[in-house]
Backbone as numpy.savetxt, mean C-alpha at the origin, in Angstrom:
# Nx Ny Nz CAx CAy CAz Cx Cy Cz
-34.75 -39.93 46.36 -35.62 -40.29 45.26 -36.14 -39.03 44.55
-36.57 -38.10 45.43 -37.32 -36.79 45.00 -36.14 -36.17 44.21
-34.84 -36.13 44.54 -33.52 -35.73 43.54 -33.60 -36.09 42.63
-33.42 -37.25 42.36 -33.15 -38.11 40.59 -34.27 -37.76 39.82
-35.68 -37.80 40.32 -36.85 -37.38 39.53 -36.10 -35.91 39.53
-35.93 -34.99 40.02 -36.19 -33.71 39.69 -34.68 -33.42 38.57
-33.76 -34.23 39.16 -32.61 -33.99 38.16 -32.46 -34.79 37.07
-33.00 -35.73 36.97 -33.60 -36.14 35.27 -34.70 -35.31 34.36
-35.61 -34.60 34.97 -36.28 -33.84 34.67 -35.45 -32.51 33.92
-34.63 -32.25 34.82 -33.77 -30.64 35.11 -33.18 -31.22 33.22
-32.44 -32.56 33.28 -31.18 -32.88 32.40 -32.27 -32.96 31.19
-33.55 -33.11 31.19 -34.68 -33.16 29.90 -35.16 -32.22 29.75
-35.10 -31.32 30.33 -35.59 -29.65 29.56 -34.18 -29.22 28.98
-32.87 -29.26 29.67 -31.81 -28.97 29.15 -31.57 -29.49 27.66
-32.08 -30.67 27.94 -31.33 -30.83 26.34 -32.45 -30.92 25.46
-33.86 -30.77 25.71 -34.72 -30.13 24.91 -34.53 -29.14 24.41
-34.21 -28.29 25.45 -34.20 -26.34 25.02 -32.78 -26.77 23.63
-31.47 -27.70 24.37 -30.57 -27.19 23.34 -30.74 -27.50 22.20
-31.70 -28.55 21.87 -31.98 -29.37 20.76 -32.79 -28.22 19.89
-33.80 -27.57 20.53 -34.58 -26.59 20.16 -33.68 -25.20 19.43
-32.55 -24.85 20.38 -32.16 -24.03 20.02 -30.79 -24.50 18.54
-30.27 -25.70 18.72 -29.73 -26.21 17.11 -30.26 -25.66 16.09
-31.67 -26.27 16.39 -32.58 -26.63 15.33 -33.16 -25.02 14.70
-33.03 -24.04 15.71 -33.28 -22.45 15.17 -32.23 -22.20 14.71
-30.83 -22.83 14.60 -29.72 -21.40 14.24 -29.77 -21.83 13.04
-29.36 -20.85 12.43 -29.36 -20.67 10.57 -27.72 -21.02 10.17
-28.13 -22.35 8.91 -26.76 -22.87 8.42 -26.53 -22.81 7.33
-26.97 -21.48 6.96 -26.55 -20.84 5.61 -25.58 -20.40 5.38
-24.81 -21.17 4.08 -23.66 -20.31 4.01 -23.38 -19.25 2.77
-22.67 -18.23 3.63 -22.72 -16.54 2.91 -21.74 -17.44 1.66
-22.23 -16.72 0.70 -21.51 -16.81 -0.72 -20.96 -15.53 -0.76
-19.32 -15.12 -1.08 -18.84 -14.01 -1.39 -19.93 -13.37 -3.12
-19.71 -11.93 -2.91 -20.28 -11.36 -3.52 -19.24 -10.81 -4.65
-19.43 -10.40 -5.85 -18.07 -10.06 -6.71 -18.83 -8.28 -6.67
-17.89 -7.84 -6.64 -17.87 -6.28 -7.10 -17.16 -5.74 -7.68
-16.95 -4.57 -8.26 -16.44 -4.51 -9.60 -15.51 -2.57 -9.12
-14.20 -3.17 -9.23 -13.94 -1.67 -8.29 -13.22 -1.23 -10.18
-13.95 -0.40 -10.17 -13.82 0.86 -11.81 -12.46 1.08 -11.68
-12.25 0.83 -12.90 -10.20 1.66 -14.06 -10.62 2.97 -13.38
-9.68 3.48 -13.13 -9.34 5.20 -12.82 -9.53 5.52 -11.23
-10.29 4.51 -10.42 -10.07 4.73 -8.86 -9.13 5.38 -8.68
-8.83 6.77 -7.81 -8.00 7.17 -6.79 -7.91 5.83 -5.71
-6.30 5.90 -5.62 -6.17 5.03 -4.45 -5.21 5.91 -3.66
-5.53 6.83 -1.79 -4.06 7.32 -1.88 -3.59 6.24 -0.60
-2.00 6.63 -1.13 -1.20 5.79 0.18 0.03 6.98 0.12
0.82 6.46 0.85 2.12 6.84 1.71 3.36 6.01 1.44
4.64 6.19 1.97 5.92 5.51 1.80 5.98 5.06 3.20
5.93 3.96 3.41 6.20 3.19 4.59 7.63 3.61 5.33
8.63 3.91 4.78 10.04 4.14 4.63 10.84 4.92 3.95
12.13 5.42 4.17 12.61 6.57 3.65 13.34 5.80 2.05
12.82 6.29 0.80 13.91 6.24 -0.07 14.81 7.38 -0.67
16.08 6.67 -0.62 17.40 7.87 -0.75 18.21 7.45 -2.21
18.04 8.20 -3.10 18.60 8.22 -4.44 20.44 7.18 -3.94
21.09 7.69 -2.68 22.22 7.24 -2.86 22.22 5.93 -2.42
21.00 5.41 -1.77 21.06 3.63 -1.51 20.58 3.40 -2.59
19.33 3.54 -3.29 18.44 2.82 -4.07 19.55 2.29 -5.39
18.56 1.07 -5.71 19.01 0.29 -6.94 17.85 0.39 -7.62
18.29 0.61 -9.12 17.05 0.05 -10.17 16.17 -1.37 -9.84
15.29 -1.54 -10.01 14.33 -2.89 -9.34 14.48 -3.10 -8.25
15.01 -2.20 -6.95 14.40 -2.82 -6.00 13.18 -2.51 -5.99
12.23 -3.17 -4.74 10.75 -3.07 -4.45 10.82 -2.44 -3.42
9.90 -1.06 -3.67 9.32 0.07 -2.35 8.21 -0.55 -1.43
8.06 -0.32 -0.42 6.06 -0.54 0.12 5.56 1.00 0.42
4.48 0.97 -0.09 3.75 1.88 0.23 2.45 1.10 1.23
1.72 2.26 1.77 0.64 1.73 2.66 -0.61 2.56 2.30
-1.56 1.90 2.13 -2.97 2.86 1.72 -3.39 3.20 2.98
-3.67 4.91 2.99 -4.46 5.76 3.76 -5.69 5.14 4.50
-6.59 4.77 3.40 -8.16 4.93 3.90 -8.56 3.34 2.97
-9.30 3.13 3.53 -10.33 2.10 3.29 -10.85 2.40 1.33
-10.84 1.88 0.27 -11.55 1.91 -0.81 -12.74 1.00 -1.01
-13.61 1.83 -0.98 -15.03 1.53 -1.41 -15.85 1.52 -2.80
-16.50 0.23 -2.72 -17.48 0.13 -3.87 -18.61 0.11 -3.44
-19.33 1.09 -3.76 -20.50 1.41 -2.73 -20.96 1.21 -1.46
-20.96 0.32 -0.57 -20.76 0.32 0.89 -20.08 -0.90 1.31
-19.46 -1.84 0.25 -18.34 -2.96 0.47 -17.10 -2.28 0.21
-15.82 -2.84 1.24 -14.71 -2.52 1.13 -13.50 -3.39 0.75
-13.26 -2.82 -0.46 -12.64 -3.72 -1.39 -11.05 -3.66 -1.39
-10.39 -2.64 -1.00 -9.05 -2.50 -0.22 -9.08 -1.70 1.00
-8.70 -2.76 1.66 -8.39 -2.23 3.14 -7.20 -1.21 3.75
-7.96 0.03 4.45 -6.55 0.69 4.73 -5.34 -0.08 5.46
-4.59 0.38 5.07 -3.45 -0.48 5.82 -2.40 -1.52 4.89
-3.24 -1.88 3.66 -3.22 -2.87 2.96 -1.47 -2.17 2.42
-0.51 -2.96 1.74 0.11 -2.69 1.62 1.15 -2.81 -0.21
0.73 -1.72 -0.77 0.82 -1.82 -1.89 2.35 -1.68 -2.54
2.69 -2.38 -3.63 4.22 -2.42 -3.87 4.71 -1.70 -5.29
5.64 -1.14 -4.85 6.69 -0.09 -5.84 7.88 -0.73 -6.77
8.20 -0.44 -7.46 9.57 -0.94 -7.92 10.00 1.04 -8.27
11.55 0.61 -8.12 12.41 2.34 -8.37 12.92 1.61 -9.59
12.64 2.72 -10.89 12.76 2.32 -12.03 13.97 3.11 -12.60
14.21 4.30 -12.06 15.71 4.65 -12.13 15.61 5.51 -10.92
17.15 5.76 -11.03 18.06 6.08 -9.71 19.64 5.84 -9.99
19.57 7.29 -9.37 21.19 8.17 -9.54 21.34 8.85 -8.69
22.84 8.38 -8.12 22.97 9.17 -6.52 23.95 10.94 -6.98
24.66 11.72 -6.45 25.22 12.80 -6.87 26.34 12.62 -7.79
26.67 13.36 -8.69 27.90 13.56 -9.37 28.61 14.57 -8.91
29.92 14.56 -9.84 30.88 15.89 -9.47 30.17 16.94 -10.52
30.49 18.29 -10.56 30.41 19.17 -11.01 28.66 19.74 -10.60
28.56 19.24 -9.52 27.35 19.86 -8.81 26.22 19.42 -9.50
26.08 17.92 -9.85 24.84 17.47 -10.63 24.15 16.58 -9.55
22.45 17.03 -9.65 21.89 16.08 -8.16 21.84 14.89 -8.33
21.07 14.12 -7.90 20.68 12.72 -7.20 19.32 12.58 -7.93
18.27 11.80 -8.46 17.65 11.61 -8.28 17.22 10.40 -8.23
15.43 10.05 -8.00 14.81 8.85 -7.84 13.47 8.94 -8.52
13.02 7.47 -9.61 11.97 7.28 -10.04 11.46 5.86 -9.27
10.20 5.94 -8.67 9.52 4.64 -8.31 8.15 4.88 -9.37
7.51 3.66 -10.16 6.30 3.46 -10.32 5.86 2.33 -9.41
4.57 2.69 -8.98 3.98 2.15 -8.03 3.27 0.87 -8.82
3.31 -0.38 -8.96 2.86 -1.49 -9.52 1.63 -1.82 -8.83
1.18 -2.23 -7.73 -0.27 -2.67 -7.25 -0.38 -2.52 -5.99
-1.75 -3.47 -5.42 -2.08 -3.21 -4.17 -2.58 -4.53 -3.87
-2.88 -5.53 -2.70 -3.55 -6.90 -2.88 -5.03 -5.97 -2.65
-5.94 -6.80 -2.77 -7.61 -6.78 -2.50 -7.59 -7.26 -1.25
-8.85 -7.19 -0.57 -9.31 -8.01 0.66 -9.72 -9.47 0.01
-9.64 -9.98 -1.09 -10.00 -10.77 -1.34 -8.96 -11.58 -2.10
-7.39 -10.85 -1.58 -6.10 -11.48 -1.53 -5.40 -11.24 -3.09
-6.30 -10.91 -4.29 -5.68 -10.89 -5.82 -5.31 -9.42 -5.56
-4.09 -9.36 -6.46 -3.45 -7.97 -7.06 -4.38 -7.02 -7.52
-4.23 -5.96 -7.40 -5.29 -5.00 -8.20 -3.86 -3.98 -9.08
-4.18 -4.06 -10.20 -2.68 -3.20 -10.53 -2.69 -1.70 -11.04
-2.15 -0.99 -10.83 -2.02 0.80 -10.70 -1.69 1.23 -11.85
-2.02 2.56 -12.66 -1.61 3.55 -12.86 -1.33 4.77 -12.53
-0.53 5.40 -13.58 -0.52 6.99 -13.40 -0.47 6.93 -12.03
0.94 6.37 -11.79 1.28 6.84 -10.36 3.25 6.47 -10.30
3.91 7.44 -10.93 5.25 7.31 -11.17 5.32 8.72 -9.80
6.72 8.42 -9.04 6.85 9.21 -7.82 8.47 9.25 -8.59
8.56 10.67 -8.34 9.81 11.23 -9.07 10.58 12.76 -8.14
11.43 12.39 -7.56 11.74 13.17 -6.27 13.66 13.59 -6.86
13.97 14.71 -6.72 15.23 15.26 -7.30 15.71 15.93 -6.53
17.39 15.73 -5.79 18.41 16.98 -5.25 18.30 17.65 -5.38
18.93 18.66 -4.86 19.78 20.10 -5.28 20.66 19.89 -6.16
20.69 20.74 -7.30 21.14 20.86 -8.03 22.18 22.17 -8.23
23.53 21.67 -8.09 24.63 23.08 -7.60 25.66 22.99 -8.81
25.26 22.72 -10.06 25.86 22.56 -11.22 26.74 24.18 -11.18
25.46 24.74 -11.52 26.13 26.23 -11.96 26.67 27.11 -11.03
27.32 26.48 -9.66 27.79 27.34 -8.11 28.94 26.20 -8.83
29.44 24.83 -8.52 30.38 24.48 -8.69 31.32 24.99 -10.30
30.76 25.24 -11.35 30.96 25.70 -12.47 31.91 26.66 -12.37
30.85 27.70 -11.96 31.29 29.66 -11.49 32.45 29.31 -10.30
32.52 28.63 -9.74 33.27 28.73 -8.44 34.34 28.05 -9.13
34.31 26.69 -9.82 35.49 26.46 -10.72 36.29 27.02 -11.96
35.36 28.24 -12.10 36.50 28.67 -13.65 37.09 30.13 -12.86
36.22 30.17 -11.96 36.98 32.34 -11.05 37.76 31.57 -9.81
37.13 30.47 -8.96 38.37 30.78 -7.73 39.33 29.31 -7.85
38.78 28.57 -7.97 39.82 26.97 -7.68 39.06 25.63 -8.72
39.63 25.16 -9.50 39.34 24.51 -10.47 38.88 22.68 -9.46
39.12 23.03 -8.05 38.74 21.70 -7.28 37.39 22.01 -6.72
36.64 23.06 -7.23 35.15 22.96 -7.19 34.32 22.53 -8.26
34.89 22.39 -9.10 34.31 21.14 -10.13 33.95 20.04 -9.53
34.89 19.32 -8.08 34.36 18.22 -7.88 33.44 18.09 -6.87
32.50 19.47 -6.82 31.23 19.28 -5.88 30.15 19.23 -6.17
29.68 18.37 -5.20 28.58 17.53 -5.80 27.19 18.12 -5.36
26.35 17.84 -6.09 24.86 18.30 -5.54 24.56 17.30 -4.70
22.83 17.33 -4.41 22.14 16.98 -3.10 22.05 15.66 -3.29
21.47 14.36 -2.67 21.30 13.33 -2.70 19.05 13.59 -2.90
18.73 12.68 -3.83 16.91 13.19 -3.32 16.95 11.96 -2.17
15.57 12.40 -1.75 14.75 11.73 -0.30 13.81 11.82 -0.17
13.04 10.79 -0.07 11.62 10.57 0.01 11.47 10.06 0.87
10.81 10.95 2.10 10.64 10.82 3.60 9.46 9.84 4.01
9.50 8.80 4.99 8.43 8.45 5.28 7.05 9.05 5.49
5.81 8.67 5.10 4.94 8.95 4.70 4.32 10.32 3.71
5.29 10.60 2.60 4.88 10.52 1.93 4.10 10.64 0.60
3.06 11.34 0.54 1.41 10.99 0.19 1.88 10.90 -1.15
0.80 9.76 -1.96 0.74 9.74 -3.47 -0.61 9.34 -3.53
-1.28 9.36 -4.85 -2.21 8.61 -5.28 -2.21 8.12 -6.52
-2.20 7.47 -6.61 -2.30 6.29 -7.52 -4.09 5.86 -8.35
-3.78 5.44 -9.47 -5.09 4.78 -9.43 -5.12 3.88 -10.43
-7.07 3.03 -10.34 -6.78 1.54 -10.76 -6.70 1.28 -12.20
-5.57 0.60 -12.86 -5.85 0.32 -14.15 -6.81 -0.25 -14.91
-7.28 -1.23 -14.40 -8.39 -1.73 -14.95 -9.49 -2.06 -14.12
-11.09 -2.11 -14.48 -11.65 -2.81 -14.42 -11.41 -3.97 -13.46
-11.95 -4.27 -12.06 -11.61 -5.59 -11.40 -12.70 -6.26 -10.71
-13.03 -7.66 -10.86 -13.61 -8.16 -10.15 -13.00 -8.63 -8.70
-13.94 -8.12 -7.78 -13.01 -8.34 -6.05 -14.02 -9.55 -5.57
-13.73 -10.06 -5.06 -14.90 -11.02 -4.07 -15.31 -10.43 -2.52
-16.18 -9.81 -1.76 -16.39 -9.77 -0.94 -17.44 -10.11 -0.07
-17.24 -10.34 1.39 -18.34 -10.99 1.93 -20.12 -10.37 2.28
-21.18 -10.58 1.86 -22.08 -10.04 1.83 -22.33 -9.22 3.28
């Protein structure tokens, strides 16, 4: 008998206290905050991967990866890591007569933490061979006219990298307070 009194008792403070403690927790919900990350941001990132003048195609898409965290005053509005995308806008692998390789990527955007595009300028990555024009030339008109068909370097743009980029416009980001 002395049990059931004390463990009905025990089971009525229990669910007093939890009722008590419901009734304190706060069921407010955070409204994202908009912030406004400024045209001309530095953004830097890196090349995730190697591009080589003799694979690349016009329009394929590069990834780059941002360095560091970008901040609008103490909210962070692209996350490092985040992974921002390239297109190679021309590209030419070696010729004969010792002419190089090269590669153009402009870097197009980055997502937000708040999942929308943020889109880039003034950030074209432009990387060029060796250039052995005037050794195959000289070497083709004094010793053997089959050094005309040598070719210069292939370019390469080694994983990571560094570029910076920055923001074209004006953006509203949403982040959490």
């Amino acid at each position: 008998m002395f049990i059931k009194i004390y463990q009905s008792q025990y089971v009525k403070h229990v669910a007093y206290l939890l009722t008590v403690c419901v009734l304190c927790m706060s069921f407010t919900i955070r409204k994202p905050l908009d912030v406004i990350l400024p045209s001309g941001t530095s953004v830097a990132m890196e090349t995730v991967s190697a591009i080589n003048s003799k694979d690349a195609t016009v329009g394929q898409i590069v990834e780059f990866k941002i360095k560091a965290d970008i901040k609008v005053g103490e909210k962070v509005v692209i996350a490092a890591g985040s992974i921002a995308k390239g297109q190679i806008t021309r590209a030419q692998h070696t010729k004969a007569i010792g002419k190089e390789g090269f590669i153009e990527v402009q870097i197009k955007s980055v997502t937000a933490v708040d999942g929308q595009e943020v889109f880039l300028a003034n950030s074209n990555l432009y990387k060029e061979g060796d250039n052995k024009q005037t050794l195959s030339i000289v070497l083709g008109v004094l010793v053997c006219v089959l050094f005309l068909l040598l070719k210069g370097k292939d370019a390469e743009v080694a994983p990571g990298y560094q570029v910076i980029a920055s923001v074209a416009g004006n953006t509203n980001i949403k982040v959490a307070e």
